[in-house]
N, C-alpha and C positions, 0 to 999 in steps of 0.2 A: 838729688832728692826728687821721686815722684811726685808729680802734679795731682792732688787731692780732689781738686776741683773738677777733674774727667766723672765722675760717678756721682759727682753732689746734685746738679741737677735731675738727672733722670728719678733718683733718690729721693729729693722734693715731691715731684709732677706725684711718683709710685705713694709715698706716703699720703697725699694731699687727698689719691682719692680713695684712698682706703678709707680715711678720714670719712670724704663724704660720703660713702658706701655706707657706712656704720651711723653717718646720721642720718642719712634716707631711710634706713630701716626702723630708726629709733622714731623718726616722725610719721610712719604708716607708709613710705613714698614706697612706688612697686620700682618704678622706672626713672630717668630725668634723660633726655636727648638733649644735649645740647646743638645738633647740626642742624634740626629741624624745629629747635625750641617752645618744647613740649612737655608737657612732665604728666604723669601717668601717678595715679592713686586710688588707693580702696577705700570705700565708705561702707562704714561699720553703722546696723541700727536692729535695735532691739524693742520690742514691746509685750508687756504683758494683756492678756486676752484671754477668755473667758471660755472653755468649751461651748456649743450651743444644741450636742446633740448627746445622749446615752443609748448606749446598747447592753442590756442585762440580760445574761441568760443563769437561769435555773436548770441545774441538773439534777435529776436522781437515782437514783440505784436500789436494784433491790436482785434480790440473789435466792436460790431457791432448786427444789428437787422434783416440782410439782410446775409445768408451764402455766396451766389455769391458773398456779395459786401467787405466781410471779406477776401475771400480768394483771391481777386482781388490785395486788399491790399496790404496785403501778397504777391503777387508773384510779384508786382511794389518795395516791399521793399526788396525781396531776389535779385532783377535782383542788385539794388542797391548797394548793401555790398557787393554783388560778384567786380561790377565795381571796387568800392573802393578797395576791396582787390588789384585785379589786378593794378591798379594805384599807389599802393605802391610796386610794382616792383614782387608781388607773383605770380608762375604758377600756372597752374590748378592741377598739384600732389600734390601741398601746400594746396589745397583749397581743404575741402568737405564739401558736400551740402548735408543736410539731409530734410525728407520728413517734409512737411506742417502740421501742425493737426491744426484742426477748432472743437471747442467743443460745442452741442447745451448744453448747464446749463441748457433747461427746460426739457432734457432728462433722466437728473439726478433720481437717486433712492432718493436722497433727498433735489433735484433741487424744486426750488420755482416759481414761476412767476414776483417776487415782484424786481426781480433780475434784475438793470438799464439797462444790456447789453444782449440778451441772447446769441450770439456769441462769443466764444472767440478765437482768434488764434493766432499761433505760431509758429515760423522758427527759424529755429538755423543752421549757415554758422561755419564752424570750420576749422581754422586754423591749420597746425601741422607742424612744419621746424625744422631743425636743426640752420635757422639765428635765434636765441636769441634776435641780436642785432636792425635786422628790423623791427622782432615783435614789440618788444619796443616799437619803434619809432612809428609802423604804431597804435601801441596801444592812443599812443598820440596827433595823427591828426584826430580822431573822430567828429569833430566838424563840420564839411559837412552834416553828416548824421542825425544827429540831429538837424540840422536847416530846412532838409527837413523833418523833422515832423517825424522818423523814432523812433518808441522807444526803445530802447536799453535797453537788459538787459545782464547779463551775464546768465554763465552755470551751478549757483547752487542760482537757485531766487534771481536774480539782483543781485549776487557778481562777481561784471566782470573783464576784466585784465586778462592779459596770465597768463598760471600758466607755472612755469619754472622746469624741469627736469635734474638732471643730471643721463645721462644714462650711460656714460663712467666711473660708478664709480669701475669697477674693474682695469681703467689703472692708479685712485690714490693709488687704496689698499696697494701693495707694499711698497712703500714712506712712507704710512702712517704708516705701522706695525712697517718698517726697525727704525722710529722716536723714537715708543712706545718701543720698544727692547733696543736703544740703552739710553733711557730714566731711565728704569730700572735698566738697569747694571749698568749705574752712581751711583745712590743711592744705591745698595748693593755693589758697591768698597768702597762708603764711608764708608758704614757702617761697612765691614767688616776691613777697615782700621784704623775705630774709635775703634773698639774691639779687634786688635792688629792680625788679623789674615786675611788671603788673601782668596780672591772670587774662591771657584770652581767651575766647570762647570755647565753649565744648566741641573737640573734635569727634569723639566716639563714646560710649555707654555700654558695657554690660553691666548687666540686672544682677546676675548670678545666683544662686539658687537660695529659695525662701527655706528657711529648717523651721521645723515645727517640733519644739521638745516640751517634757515636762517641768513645772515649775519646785521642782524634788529638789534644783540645785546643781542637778546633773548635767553632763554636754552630750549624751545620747538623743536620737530621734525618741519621740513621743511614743510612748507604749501605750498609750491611754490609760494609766492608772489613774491620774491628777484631773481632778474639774479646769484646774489652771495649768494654761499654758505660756509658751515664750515662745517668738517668733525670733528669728535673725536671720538676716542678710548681710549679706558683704557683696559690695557693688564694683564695677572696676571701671576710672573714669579715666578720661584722656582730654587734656586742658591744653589749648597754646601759652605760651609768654609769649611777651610785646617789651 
């Protein structure tokens, strides 16, 4: 009768650490050395945060067979949006006013004649403040200007809406790292208290990269559509045992 017991140990040792493969990964652990007795972990931290800057831009259009009678348009629709702006309480260092362009399409290299309009122009007003909160708003009283015939576009071919900045993002950094740090140390005290031995000092740190998304719910980077945003990091530590 074969001897059973040639394969049972190795068998143990291979299952034991599959075992603890599958609960280092269930408990966040990256690494665990036991020769150098060390264990390696990521720290997870997230915070909600506020935009603190907008950028608005107003576009318009206007289309035509006559260039005087285009770029007339044009400056009857830029006096316009400027009003507007200012009537929603903006100065004139909020507001910049970029130059006219009127394009003839039958000057094209591969301009047709067959082309309904051959004028085309366009103005773009652009907003830039640190109010977030009035951009908003004035982003949503739009509707004056478009009843006087103004066509509206935004500043990436008709994708309009402020786009929202946060530019103070190095006075969350702090908070957020101190979150990710102390995030980590949790789970290597436990670990190291589930293995019956106590946490050493910090051998090594990275930071790893700060993600700035919207608060839509999504896990893309920040489009700037949302006033609110979400920060996260994931940090990577390196702990002794004792």
């Amino acid at each position: 009768m074969a001897d059973t017991r040639i394969g049972f140990f190795p068998a143990l040792l291979l299952g034991g650490g599959i075992a603890l493969g599958g609960w280092l990964v269930g408990q966040g652990m990256e690494r665990f050395r036991l020769a150098d007795r060390s264990i390696t972990v990521k720290g997870l931290a997230e915070q909600e945060v506020k935009s603190d800057f907008a950028i608005w831009t107003l576009g318009f259009r206007r289309g035509g067979n006559e260039f005087g009678a285009v770029q007339q348009a044009l400056n009857g629709d830029r006096e316009r949006v400027i009003a507007f702006l200012r009537e929603q309480g903006f100065e004139d260092a909020e507001i910049e006013v970029r130059p006219l362009q009127v394009q003839d399409l039958y000057a094209r290299e591969w301009g047709s004649s067959s082309v309904p309009l051959r004028f085309n122009g366009l103005g773009q007003v652009t907003v830039k403040s640190a109010r977030v909160e009035a951009v908003a708003q004035a982003a949503g009283k739009v509707d004056p200007l478009i009843q006087a015939g103004i066509q509206l576009s935004g500043d990436n071919e008709g994708l309009g809406g402020p786009r929202f900045q946060l530019r103070g993002f190095n006075d969350a950094k702090p908070r957020l790292l101190e979150e990710a740090t102390r995030n980590a140390r949790e789970q290597a005290t436990k670990f190291a208290a589930d293995a019956g031995a106590e946490l050493g000092p910090l051998k090594s740190a990275n930071q790893g990269v700060i993600r700035v998304l919207d608060d839509d719910g999504g896990d893309n980077d920040s489009t700037g559509r949302t006033m609110g945003k979400r920060l996260r990091v994931v940090s990577t530590f390196e702990f002794g045992l004792e």
